[in-house]
C-alpha positions as protocol buffer text, in pm:
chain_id: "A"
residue {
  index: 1
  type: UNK
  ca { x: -1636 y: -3199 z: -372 }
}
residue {
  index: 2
  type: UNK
  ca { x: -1602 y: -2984 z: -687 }
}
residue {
  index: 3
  type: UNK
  ca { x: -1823 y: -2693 z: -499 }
}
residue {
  index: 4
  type: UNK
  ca { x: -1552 y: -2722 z: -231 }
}
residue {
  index: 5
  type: UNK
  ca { x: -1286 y: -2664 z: -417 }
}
residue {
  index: 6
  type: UNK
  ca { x: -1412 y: -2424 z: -633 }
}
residue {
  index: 7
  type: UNK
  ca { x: -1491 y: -2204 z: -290 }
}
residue {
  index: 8
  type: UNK
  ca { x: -1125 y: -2252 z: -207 }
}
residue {
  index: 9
  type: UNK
  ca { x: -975 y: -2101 z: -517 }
}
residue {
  index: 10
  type: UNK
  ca { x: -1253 y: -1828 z: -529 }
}
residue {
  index: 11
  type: UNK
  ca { x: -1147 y: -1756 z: -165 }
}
residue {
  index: 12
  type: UNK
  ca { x: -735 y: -1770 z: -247 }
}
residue {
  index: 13
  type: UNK
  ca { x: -844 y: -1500 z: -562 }
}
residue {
  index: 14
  type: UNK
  ca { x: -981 y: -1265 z: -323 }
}
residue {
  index: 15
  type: UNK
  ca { x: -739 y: -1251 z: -67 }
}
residue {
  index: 16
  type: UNK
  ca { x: -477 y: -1194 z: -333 }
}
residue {
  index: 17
  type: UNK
  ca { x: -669 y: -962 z: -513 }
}
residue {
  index: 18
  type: UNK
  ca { x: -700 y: -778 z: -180 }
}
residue {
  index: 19
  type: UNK
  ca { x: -333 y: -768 z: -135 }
}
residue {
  index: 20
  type: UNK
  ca { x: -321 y: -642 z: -455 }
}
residue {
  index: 21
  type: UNK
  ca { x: -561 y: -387 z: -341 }
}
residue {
  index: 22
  type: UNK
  ca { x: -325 y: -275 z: -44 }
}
residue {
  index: 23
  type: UNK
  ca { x: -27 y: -252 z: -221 }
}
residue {
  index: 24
  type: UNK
  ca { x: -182 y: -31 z: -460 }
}
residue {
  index: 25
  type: UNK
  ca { x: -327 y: 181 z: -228 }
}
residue {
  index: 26
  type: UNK
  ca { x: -7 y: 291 z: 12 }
}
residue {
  index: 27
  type: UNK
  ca { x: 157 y: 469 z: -241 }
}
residue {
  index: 28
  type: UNK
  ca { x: 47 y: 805 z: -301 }
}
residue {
  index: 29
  type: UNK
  ca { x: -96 y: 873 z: -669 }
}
residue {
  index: 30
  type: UNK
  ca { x: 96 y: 1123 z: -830 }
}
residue {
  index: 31
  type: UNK
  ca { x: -67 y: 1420 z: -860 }
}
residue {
  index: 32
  type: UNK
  ca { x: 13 y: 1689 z: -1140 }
}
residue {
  index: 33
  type: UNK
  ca { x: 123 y: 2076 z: -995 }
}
residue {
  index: 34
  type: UNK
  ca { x: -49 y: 2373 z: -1198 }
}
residue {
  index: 35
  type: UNK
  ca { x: 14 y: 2774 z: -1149 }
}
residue {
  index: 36
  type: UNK
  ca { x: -234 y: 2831 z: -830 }
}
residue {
  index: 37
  type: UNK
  ca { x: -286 y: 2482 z: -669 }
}
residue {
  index: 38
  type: UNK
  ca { x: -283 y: 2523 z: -303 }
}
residue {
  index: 39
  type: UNK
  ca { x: -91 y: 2262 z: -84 }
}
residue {
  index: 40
  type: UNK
  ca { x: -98 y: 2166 z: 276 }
}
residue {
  index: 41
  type: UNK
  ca { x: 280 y: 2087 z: 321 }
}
residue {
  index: 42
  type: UNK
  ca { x: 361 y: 2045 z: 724 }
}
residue {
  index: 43
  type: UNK
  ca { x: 673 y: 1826 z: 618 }
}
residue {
  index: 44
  type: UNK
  ca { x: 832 y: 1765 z: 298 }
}
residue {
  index: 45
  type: UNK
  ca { x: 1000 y: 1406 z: 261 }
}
residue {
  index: 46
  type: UNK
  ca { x: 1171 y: 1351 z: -73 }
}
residue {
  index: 47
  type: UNK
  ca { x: 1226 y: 1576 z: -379 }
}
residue {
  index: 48
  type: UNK
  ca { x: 1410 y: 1437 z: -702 }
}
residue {
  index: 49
  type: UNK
  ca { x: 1733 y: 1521 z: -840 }
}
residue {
  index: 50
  type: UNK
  ca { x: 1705 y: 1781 z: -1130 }
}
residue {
  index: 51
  type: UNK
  ca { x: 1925 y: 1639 z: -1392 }
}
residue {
  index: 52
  type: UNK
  ca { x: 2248 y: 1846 z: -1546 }
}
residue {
  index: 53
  type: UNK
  ca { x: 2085 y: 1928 z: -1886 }
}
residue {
  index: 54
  type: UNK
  ca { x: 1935 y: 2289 z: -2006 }
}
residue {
  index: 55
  type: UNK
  ca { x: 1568 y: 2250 z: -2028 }
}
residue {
  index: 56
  type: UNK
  ca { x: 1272 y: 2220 z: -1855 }
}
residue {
  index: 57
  type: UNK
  ca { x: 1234 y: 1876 z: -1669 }
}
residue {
  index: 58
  type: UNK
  ca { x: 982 y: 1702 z: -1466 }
}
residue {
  index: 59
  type: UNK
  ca { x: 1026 y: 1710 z: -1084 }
}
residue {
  index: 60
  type: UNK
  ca { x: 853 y: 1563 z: -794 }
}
residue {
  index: 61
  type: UNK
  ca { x: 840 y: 1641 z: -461 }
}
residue {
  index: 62
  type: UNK
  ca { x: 686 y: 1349 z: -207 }
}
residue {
  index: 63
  type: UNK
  ca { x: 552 y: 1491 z: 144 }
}
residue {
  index: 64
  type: UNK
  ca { x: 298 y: 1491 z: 401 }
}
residue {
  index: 65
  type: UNK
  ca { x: -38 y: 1722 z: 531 }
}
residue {
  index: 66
  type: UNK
  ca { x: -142 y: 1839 z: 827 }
}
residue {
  index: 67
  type: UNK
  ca { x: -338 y: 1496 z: 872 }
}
residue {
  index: 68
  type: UNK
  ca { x: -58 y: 1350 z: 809 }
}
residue {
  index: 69
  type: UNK
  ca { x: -127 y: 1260 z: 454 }
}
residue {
  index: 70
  type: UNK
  ca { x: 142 y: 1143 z: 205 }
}
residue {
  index: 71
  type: UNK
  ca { x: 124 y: 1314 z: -120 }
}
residue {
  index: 72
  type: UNK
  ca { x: 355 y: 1292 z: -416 }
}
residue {
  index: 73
  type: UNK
  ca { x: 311 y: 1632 z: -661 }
}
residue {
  index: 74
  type: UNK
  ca { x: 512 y: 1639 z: -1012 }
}
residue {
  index: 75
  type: UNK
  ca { x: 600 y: 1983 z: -1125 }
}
residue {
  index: 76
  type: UNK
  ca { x: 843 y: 2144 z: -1465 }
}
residue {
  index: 77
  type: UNK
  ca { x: 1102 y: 2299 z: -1344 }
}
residue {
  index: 78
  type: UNK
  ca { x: 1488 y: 2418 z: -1513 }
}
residue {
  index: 79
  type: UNK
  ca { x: 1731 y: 2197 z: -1527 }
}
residue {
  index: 80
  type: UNK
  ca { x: 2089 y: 2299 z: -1347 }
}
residue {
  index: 81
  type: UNK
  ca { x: 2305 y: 2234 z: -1667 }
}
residue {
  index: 82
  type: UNK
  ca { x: 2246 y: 2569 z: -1850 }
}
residue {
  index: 83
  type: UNK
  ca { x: 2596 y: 2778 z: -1833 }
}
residue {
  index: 84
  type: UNK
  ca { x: 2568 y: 3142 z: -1784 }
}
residue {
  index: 85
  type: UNK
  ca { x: 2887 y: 3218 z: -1994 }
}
């Protein structure tokens, strides 16, 4: 009887450690932009908002491949609150 149930809760771990597993997985990873990195971008999905302040802020832009890959790169760009007066 104890061997039974402790193949029942070993079995309930798994499969909730594989849902874990799942979850994790279908969100891209964000991956980090540099000067020269070469992307594949057939469709672009999402990019942030760039906040109203005057320096340089992190960005990301979410979108898919050729294969139809979902990627999610983060980049530095300048924010839109600098005045040109």
């Amino acid at each position: 009887m104890k061997t039974l149930i402790a193949l029942v809760l070993a079995g309930s771990a798994s499969i909730a450690f594989a849902g874990e597993t799942t979850a994790a997985t279908s969100a891209p990873a964000v991956e980090q932009y540099s000067y020269g990195s070469t992307l594949d971008i057939a469709k672009v999905i999402s990019l942030s908002d760039i906040p109203k302040v005057c320096k340089v802020v992190p960005a990301q832009m979410t979108y898919e491949d050729h294969q139809g890959q979902r990627h999610t790169v983060e980049y530095q760009v300048m924010g839109d609150g600098c005045s040109t007066h």
